[in-house]
N, C-alpha and C positions, 0 to 999 in steps of 0.2 A: 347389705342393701339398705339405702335411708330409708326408713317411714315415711310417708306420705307428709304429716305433721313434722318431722324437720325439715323437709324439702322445702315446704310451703312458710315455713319460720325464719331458713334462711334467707340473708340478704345481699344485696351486693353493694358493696362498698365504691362503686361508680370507676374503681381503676382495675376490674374485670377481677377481683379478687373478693371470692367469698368469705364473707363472718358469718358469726353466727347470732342472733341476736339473745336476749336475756330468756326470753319463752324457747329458743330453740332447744340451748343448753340446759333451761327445764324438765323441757319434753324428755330430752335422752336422758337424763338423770332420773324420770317418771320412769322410763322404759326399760332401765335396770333394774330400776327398786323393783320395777311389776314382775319382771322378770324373776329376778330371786325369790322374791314372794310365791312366785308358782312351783318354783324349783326347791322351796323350802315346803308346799304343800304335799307337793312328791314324794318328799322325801318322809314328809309326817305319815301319808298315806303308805309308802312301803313297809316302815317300822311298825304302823299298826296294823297292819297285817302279819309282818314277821311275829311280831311280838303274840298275837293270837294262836301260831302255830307253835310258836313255842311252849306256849302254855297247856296244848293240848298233848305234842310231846310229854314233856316233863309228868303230866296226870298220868297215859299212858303207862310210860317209867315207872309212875308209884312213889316219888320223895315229892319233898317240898324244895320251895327256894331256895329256904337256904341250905339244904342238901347239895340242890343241884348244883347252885355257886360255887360251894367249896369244891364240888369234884371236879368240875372245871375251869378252876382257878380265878375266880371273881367276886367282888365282893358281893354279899348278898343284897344290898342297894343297888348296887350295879345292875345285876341279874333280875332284880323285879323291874326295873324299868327297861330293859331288856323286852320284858314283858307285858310290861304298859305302853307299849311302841314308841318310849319318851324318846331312844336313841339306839342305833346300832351293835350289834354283838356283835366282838372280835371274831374274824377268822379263825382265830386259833383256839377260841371257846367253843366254837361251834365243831370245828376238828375232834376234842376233846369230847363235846359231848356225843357225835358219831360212834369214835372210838372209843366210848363206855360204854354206854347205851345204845349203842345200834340205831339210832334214831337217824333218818332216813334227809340227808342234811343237804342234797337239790330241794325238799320238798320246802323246809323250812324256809330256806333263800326265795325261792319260787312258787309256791303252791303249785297251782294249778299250770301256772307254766312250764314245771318241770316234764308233763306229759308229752313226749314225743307220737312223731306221726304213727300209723300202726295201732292208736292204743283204741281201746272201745268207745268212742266218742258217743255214742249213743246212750249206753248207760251212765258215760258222763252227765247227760242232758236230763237224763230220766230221774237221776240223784239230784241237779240243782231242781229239778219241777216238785220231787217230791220234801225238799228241805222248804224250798218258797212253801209250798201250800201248806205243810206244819208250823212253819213262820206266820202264814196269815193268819188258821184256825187258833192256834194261841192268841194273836195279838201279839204278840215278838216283833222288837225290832231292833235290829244289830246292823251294826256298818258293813259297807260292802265288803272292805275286806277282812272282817270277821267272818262272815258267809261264806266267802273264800276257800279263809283258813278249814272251814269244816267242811265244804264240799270237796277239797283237796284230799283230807284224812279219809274221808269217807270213800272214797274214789279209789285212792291207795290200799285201801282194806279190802274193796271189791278185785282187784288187779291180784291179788295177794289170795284170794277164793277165804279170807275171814269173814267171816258174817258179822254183821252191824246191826245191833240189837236196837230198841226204841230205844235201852237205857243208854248205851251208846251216847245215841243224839243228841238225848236231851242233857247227857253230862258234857259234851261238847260245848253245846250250847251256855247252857251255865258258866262253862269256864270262861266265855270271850264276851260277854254281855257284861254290861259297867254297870 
């Protein structure tokens, strides 16, 4: 469908045949930059959340990066930006690090989306109220999907009957705050 703004951009060339003038072809060249732009915000905002989850993974686990790299076959540059949501972790790393590690690899792709219907939504609710308000009383403040990343963990541990200590949290938290 046209935008409104090239409708009104285009012209007619007086032999019933549409052009497009110089602002029109603009516009729509405006409209894809914008476009990508959003589609690259997307995409930044998935990876920093993945990459959050990943990090809390890995702590989890008990190695470091470049531990984790090599057992998963990446270079350890790789794998911290991995982590720093700079870009996407292979399929097949992440395959790897399930099947070492046990690490729980819907949650990583998805946090919180991974939860299907049936699940406790309530104490879902009750874990983001009580992370918000240990977020406020600190003065803490971490990106939304860093917050995510750790109401997801946190969520998955209760689903799991593990208990979730303060130190927990607050190691959570440390790990995904810049």
């Amino acid at each position: 469908m046209e935008s409104l703004v090239l409708h009104h951009l285009t012209c007619s060339d007086g032999n019933n045949r549409n052009s497009s003038s110089f602002f029109a072809i603009f516009a729509k060249k405006y409209e894809v930059v914008n476009w990508k732009s959003k589609m690259a915000q997307k995409h930044a905002d998935l990876f920093a959340a993945m990459g959050a989850r990943l990090t809390i993974a890995r702590s989890e686990v008990g190695i470091s990066q470049a531990a984790m790299a090599e057992a998963i076959g990446v270079s350890p540059r790789a794998y911290h930006s991995y982590e720093k949501g700079q870009r996407g972790i292979p399929v097949e790393a992440l395959i790897a690090m399930g099947e070492r590690f046990e690490v729980d690899v819907p949650w990583v792709l998805l946090g919180t989306d991974a939860i299907r219907a049936g699940h406790d939504f309530n104490a879902l609710k009750e874990i983001e109220s009580s992370l918000d308000q240990h977020l406020i009383a600190e003065g803490i403040k971490i990106k939304s999907e860093k917050r995510g990343a750790i109401v997801a963990r946190w969520y998955e541990s209760h689903v799991k009957g593990r208990e979730v200590t303060d130190d927990d949290v607050h190691t959570w938290i440390e790990l995904v705050r810049e």
